[in-house]
N, C-alpha and C positions, 0 to 999 in steps of 0.2 A: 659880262658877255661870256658864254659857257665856249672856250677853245679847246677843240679835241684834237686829239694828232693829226688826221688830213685836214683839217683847217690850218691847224700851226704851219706846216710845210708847205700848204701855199704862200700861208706870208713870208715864210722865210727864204723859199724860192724867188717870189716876187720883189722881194725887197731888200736880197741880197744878204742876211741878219745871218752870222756867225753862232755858234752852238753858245757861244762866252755869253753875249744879248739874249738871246734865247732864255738861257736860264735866269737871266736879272730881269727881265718882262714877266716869268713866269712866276716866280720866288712867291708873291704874296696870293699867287691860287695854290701853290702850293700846299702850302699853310692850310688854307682853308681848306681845301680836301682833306686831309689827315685830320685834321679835328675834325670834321664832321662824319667821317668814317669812324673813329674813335666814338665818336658821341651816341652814334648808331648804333656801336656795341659795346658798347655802357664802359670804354673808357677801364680808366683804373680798378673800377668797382664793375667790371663786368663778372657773369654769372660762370662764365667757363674759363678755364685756359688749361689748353687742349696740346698734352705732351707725347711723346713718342719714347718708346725705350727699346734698344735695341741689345739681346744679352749678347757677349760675343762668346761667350764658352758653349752656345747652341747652334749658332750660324755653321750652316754646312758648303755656306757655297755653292749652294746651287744656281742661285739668280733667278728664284723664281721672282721674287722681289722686283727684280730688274724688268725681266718679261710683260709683268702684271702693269708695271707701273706706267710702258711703252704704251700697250696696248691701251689700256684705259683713257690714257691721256696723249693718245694719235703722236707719238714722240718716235721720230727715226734713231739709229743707231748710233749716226754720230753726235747725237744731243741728248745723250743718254740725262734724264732727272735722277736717277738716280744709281750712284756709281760704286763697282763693288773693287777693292784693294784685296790682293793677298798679305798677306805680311808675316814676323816672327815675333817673340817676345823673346825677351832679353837669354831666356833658357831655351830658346831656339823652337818652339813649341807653334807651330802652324798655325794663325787665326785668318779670320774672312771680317774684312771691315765692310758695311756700307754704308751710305752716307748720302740722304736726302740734303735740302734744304732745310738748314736745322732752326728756322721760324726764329730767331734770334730775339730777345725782347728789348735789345736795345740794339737795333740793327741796322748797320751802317749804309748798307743800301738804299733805308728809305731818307737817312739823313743826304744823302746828297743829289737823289731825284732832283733836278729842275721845275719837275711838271706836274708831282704827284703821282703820276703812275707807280710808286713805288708804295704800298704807307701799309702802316700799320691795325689791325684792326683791335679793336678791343679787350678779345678773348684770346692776344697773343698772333695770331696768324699772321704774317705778311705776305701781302698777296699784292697782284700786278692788275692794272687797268691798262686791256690795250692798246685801247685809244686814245690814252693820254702819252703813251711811249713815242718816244720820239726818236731814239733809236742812239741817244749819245753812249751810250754803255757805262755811265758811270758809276750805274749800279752793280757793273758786273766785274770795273775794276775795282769797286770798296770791297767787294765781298771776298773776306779773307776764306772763305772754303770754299772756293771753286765752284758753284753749286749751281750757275746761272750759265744759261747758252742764248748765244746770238744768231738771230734766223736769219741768213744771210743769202739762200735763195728762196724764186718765187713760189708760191706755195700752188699746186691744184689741187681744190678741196678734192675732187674726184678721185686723184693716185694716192695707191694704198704708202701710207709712212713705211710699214712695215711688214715684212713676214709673219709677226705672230698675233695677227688677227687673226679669224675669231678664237684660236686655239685659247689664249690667255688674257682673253676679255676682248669688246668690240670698245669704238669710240666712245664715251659719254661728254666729251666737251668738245668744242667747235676747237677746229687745227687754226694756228697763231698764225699771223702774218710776214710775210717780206721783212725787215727793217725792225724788230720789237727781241727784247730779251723776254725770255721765258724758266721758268725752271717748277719745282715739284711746288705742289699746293697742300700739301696733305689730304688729297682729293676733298677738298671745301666744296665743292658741290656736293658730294654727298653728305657731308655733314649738316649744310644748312639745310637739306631737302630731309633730312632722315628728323631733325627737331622739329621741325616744322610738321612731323607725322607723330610727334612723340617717341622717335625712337631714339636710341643711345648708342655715341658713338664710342664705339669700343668694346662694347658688346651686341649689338646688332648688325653684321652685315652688310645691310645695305646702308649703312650710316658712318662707316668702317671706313679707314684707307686702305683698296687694294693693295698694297704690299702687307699690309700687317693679315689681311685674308686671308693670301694666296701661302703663306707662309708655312711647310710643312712641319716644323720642329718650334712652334711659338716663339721662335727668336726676335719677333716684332708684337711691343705691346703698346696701346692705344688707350687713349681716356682723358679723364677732365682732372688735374691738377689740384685745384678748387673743392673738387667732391674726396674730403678724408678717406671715404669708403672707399674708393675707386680700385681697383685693381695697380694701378699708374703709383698712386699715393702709395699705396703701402709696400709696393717694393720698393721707393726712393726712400721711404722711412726706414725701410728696415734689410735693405741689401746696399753693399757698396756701389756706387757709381761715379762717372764721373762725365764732365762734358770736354767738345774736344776744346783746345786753347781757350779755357777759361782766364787765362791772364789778361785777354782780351778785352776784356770787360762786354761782350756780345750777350751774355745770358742767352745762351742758348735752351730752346723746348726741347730736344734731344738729350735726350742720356742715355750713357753705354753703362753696359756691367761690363765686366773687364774680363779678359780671359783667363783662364787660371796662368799662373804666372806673370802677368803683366802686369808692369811698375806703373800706377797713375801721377804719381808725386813728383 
């Protein structure tokens, strides 16, 4: 039987079933969603995986990043996807951190999902199905980086999220609901719509993540892991980097270059 979140929450309404039930009922679709998501995008052996690098000795702090990423993906202010830190390094030296959802390849959000709304896909990406969210957040309490928000009021698709439409892009994905976590996708929409035309993402555009677009100083670079060639690949081969709490064991898609003077080690 295919249970999608306003199904679930009626029976759970109806039948009085605690969040604990919930996810012991749900455990074995669980399962099964992930793997067939996986299987979909070919799994271990799939053809991309699709990394982000962010230098921080270029990062100026503007937040156009920020703006971009609002706008594109109907996101109000105080559920910012993507969040920008000032900070110092140890020689007192001014950097600008920001810091999407860093697509984790072993990532603990989708390990403790109940329902599958959380999984992983093939070519790395973790991505969210709304209507299997059920709204227990446990995904948003495993996530060691902050990086997930809770829609906690009612949504009207009609009222603008924000001020900075259409200045810094219009919507291209439908606004989340009431009760569901949300956070950055590395705009997966337009990646699968941009392969699906033969375009590349990370050098085309419209196949691109607005933040790495909008970016005036390239301090956001984009591409496929996977492809040697790739722009991505051959700065991780041949610049230092690093990702954040790697003791983690997260494997993070994200990597920083580091600002000049700042300790990684």
């Amino acid at each position: 039987m295919d249970i999608n979140r306003r199904n679930l929450l009626k029976i759970l309404g109806a039948a009085g079933f605690s969040t604990a039930v919930a996810a012991a009922l749900t455990a074995p679709f669980n399962k099964r969603q992930i793997a067939n998501a996986q299987s979909h995008s070919g799994g271990e052996d799939a053809e991309h995986r699709w990394v982000m690098i962010i230098d921080l000795r270029k990062c100026i702090g503007c937040d156009y990043c920020v703006y971009a990423c609002q706008a594109i993906n109907d996101v109000p202010d105080d559920m910012r996807w993507n969040v920008h830190v000032v900070d110092q390094t140890r020689t007192g030296e001014v950097f600008h951190m920001t810091r999407p959802c860093l697509h984790c390849q072993e990532p603990p959000c989708a390990d403790v999902c109940p329902t599958g709304a959380t999984y992983q896909r093939g070519d790395g990406l973790v991505v969210m199905d709304y209507d299997r969210c059920i709204g227990c957040r446990y995904c948003q309490v495993a996530c060691p980086y902050d990086v997930r928000r809770f829609n906690w009021e009612p949504v009207d698709q009609d009222a603008p999220a924000n001020d900075l439409q259409p200045q810094w892009g219009s919507a291209e994905v439908e606004r989340r609901s009431r009760g569901v976590t949300e956070k950055c996708t590395f705009c997966i929409h337009r990646l699968d719509r941009g392969l699906e035309h033969g375009l590349t993402p990370g050098v085309d555009e419209a196949a691109t993540p607005a933040c790495v677009n909008i970016c005036p100083v390239e301090a956001r670079i984009f591409g496929d892991l996977n492809d040697p060639d790739s722009r991505v690949s051959q700065i991780i081969e041949n610049t230092p980097t690093f990702r954040l709490a790697e003791e983690l064991g997260t494997e993070p898609n994200v990597y920083y270059v580091p600002a000049e003077g700042m300790v990684t080690t």
